[in-house]
N, C-alpha and C positions, 0 to 999 in steps of 0.2 A: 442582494449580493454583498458580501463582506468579503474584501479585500486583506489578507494578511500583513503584517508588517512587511515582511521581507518583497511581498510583491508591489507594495508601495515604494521601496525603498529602490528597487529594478526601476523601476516607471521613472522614477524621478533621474535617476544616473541614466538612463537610455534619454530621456529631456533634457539633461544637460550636455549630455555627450555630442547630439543631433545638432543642439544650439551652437557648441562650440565648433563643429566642423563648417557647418553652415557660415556662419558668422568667419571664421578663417578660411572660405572658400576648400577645405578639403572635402574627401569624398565621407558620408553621412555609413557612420559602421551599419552594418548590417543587425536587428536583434537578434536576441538567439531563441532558439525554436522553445518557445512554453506549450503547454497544455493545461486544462483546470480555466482558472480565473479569467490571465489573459490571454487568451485563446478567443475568449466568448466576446462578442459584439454588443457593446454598447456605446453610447455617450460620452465624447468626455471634450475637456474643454482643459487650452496649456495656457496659461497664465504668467506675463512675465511682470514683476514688480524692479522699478530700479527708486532708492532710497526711498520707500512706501509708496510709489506713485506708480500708479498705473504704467508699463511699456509695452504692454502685447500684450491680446488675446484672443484665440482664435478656436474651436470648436466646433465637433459633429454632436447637433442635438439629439440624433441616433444614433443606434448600430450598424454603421455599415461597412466593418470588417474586425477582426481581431484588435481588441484593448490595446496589444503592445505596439502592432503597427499603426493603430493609430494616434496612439502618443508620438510617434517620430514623424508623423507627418504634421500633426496637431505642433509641434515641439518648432520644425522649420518654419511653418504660416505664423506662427506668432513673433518668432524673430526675427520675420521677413516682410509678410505678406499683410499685416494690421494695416486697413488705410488709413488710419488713426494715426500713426506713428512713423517714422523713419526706423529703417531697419536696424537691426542693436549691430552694436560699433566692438571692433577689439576691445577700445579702451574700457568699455562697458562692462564685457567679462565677469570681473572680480566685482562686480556691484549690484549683478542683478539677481533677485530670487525667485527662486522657481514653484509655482501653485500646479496640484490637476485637480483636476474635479471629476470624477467619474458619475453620470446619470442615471437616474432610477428611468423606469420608461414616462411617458407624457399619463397624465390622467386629466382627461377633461371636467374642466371645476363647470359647476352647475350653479352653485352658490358663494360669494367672495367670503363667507363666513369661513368657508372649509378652506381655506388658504392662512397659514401659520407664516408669519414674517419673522425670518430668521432659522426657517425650518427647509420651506417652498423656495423655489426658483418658479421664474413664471416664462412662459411661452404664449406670445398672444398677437392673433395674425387676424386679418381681414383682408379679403381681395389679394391684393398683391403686396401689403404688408404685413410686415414679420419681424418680431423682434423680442431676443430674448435676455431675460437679467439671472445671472446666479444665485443662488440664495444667498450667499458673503455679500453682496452687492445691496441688499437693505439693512442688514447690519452694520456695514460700516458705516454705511451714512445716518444710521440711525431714523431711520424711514417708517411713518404710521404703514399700516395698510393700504391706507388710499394713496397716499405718496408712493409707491411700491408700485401699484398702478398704472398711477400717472407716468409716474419715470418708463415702466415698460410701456406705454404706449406710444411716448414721445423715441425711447429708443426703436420700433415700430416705425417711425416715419409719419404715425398719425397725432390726433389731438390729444393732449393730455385728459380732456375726458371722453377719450374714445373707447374706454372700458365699458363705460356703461350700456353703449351700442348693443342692441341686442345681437345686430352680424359679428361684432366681434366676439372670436371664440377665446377664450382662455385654459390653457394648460399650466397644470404644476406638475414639478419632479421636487425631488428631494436629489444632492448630490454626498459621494463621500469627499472630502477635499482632505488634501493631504499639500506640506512641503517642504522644503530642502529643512527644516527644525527635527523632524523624526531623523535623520541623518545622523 
């Protein structure tokens, strides 16, 4: 899926729009009716940055309803609902920037050779843990492969070398990310 500019540029302003009614307790507009792109169910994940640092993030690692609705609901959980965070503040507003990430589907890795850092996002669960990192998320940190990992397994809830388990499953996707800079 290739996403056009202009339907990146919707996504983002329905993200922003969501954040700010939310965040001012007004009522969250309504989107307006797409078809094509976002219409189709996938993945996506709303990222909020305030001065480069992390403030929200919150996402469906599948489809489980139209792209645009679920950027507005993606867009509310991240400036609300992160238990990582305090909910973003008026004064915050003018200082935060807006990330999406839209999802390829999951492909179960077989071999950690076939996982690309800085390409891949990883998805990797066992039992009752789960837990997943964006592909932007070893690049910033600048993260080997095994650091990549480790970090998703610790984000998971389990050991850092809980990869190597043979129960634990790993998945990769690839994302398109886009943000408030194409604007």
């Amino acid at each position: 899926m290739v996403l056009t500019l202009n339907e990146k540029k919707l996504l983002l302003e329905i993200a922003k729009k969501t954040i700010h009614a939310v965040v001012k307790n007004e009522i969250i507009p309504e989107p307006p009716e797409v078809n094509g792109n976002l219409s189709l169910k996938y993945g996506v994940f709303v990222t909020i940055h305030k001065e480069d640092q992390l403030r929200g993030c919150i996402g469906y690692i599948m489809g489980v309803e139209p792209l645009i609705t679920a950027v507005v609901k993606m867009a509310k959980s991240a400036s609300t609902e992160d238990p990582r965070f305090p909910s973003i503040t008026i004064e915050e507003l003018d200082k935060i920037e807006i990330e999406i990430s839209v999802l390829s589907p999951l492909e179960k890795v077989d071999k950690i050779e076939d996982i690309t850092v800085g390409k891949d996002g990883l998805l990797m669960k066992r039992n009752f843990y789960q837990g997943l990192l964006l592909p932007q998320v070893a690049t910033e940190n600048n993260w080997t492969l095994n650091e990549f990992l480790s970090h998703t397994a610790m984000k998971s809830g389990m050991e850092p070398d809980s990869w190597k388990d043979k129960n634990t499953e790993i998945y990769k996707f690839q994302a398109d990310i886009f943000n408030q800079s194409i604007l």
